[in-house]
Structure formats: C-alpha cells, structure tokens
C-alpha positions in Angstrom: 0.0 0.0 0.0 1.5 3.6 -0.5 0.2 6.5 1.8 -3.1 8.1 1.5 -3.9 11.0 2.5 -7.6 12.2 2.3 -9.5 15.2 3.3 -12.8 15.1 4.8 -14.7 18.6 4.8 -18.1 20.0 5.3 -19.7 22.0 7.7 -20.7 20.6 11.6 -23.3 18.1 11.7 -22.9 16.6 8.7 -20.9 13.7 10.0 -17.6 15.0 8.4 -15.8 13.9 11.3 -17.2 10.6 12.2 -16.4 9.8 8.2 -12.6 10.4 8.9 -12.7 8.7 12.4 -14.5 5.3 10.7 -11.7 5.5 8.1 -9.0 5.6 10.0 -10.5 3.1 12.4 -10.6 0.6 9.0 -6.9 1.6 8.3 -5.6 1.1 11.9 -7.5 -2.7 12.3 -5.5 -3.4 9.2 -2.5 -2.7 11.0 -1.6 0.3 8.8 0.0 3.5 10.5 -3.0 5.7 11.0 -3.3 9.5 11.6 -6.7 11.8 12.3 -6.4 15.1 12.6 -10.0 17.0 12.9 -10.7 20.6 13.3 -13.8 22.4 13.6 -15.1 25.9 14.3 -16.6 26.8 18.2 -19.8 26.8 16.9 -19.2 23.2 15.7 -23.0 22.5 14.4 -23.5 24.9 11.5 -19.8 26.1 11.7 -16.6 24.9 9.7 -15.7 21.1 10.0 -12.6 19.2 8.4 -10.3 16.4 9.3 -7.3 15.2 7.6 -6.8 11.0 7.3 -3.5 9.5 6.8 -3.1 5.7 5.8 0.1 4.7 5.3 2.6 1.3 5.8 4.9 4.1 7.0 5.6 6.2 10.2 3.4 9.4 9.8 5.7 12.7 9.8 2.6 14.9 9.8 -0.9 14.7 10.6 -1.7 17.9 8.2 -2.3 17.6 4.6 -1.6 20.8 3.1 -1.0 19.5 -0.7 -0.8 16.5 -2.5 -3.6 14.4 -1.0 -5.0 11.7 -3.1 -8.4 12.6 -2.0 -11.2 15.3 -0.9 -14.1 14.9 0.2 -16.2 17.8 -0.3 -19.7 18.1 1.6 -20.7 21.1 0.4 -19.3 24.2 -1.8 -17.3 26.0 0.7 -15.5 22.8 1.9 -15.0 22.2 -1.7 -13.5 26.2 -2.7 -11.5 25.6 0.4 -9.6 22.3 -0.4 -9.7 21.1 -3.5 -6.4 23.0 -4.6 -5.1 20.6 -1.8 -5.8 17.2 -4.3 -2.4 16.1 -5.8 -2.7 15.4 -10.1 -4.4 12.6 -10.3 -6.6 12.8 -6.7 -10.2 12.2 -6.7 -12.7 14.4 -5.4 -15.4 13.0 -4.5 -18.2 15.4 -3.5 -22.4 16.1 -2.6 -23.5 17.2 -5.8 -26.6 18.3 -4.3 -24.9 20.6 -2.2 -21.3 21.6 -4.5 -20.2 21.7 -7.6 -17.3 22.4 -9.5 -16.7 25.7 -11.3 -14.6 25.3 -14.2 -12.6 22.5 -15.9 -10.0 20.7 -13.6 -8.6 18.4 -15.9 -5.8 16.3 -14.1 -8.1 15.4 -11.3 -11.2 12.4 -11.3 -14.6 13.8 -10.2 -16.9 11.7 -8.2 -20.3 13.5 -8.3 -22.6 11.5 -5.6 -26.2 12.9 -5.1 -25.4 11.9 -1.5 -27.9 13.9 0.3 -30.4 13.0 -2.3 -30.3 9.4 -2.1 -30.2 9.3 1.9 -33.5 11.0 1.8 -35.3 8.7 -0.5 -33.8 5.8 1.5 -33.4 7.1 4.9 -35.9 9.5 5.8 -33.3 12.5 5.8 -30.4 13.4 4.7 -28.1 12.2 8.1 -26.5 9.1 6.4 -25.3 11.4 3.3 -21.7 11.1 4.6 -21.6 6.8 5.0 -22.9 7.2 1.1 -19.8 9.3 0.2 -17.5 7.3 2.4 -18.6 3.6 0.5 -17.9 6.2 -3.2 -14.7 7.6 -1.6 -13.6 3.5 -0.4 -14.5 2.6 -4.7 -12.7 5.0 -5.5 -9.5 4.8 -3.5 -9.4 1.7 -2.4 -7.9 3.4 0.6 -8.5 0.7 2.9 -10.5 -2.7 2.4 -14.8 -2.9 2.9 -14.2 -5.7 5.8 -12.3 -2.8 7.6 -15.2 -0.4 6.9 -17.8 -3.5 8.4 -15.7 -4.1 11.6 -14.8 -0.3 12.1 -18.7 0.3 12.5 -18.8 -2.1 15.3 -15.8 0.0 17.1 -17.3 3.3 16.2 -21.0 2.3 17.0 -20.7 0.1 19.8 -22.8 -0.2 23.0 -25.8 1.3 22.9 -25.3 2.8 19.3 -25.0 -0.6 17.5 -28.9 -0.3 16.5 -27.3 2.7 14.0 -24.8 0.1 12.6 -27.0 -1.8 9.4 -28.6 1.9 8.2 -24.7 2.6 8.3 -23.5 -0.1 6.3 -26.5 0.3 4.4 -25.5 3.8 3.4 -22.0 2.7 2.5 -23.0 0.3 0.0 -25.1 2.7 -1.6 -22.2 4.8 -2.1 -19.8 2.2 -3.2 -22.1 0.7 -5.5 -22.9 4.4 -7.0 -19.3 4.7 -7.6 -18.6 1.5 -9.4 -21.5 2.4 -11.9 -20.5 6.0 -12.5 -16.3 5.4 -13.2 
C-alpha cells in the first residue's frame, strides 16, 4: 500500500468527522499506521468542519495535509473552494453534488459526483446518512482501505448502545460504493 492521505470537509453536523474517524479506524484494524487530525469551528453544528486521514505502511511525519492528497471529500461548496487546490494530479474528489459543484474544468483530477444527500433521503428518511454514502464512493474510489475494515470499524465506532445505527450505516456505504462502481 502507498500513503493516503484524504480530506474530509463539510460543515458541523454533517458527520464529516465521524467519516474520517470510521476511516481511519478501518486503516488502523489493518494494521496500517493511521493519523486523524480534525478541526472544527466553536460553533461546531453549522460552523466549519474538516479532518485530515493519513493511511500509510509508514511512520506518519505529519498529521496535516496541506498539498498532494490523493483525496477530498467535499460536503458542500465552501469545503469544496476551500480544499480542493489541496488534491495532488491525479486525486479524486469526490463530493455532494446536491450541495457543490465544480466551477470550471479541472482536468488532471477524477470527479466523483454523488447525489449523496439525495439518495439518503429517499432511502433514509433525511439526509443524516449522506456522509456513509460518500465514504462507500470515496472507499470505490480509492481503495484506501479494504470494505471488511469499513464493516468491523462500524462495530468500534458504533458500539454499545449505538449498534442499532450500525445496518442503516453499512446500508448507506453500499449505496455509495455501489454508485461509484456504476458511474467510473
């Protein structure tokens, strides 16, 4: 495996944050050097909210990306005009079409588009599951880390009383894997 860095941003309560921590829980249970590095705004719900993963089968020298990560994950168009001069040649951004978009031609990058906000509402009830549906298009896409490690990190993220949210969850992430398989 070489190192991945990704970049998971959107704004608080959109589970921006809990996306990063599940994906680095799937790279550490594969015994890969793991870093998570979130920051958010005071105001957390509403406000600013970003973390940086690292995967890698090396010792991590930063926990920051600040260019050249192999993936973004944009929840929304600020997050999106914020980072996505951070995604080396080559990177994918994958990103809530129904909430950004990109503005102008960005040729030496691949562009995941996932209604994700869309298709959590028509399966869901609301729109809460939007990031799990980018996460399983992000996983397709990267291959950052393998869907086992996505299963079992559920059951370390959800655990105790929070298991009942675990099949909606893996639900949500086959959505999104599956929607990135049939739309290379």
């Amino acid at each position: 495996m070489n190192t991945q860095r990704i970049c998971c941003a959107g704004f608080g309560g959109q589970g921006t944050l809990s996306m990063g921590k599940i994906l680095a829980y799937a790279g550490m249970l594969e015994g890969h050097e793991v870093s998570w590095c979130p920051s958010y705004g005071p105001e957390m719900r509403g406000g600013t909210a970003n973390c940086h993963v690292i995967v890698s089968d090396e010792p991590i020298g930063s926990p920051v990306i600040t260019s050249d990560a192999n993936c973004v994950i944009a929840m929304n168009q600020p997050s999106l005009d914020k980072f996505i001069d951070i995604l080396a040649k080559g990177g994918a951004l994958v990103l809530n079409s129904d909430l950004a978009e990109v503005k102008g031609a960005k040729e030496d990058i691949r562009v995941l588009s996932v209604p994700a906000n869309t298709m959590a509402t028509q399966e869901f009830g609301s729109a809460k599951l939007a990031n799990i549906i980018l996460l399983g298009a992000v996983i397709q896409a990267t291959g950052s880390v393998k869907v086992e490690s996505i299963d079992d990190a559920f059951t370390h993220v959800f655990g105790g009383a929070k298991a009942k949210f675990i099949p909606d969850n893996k639900k949500a992430f086959e959505m999104g894997y599956e929607f990135a398989k049939n739309n290379k």
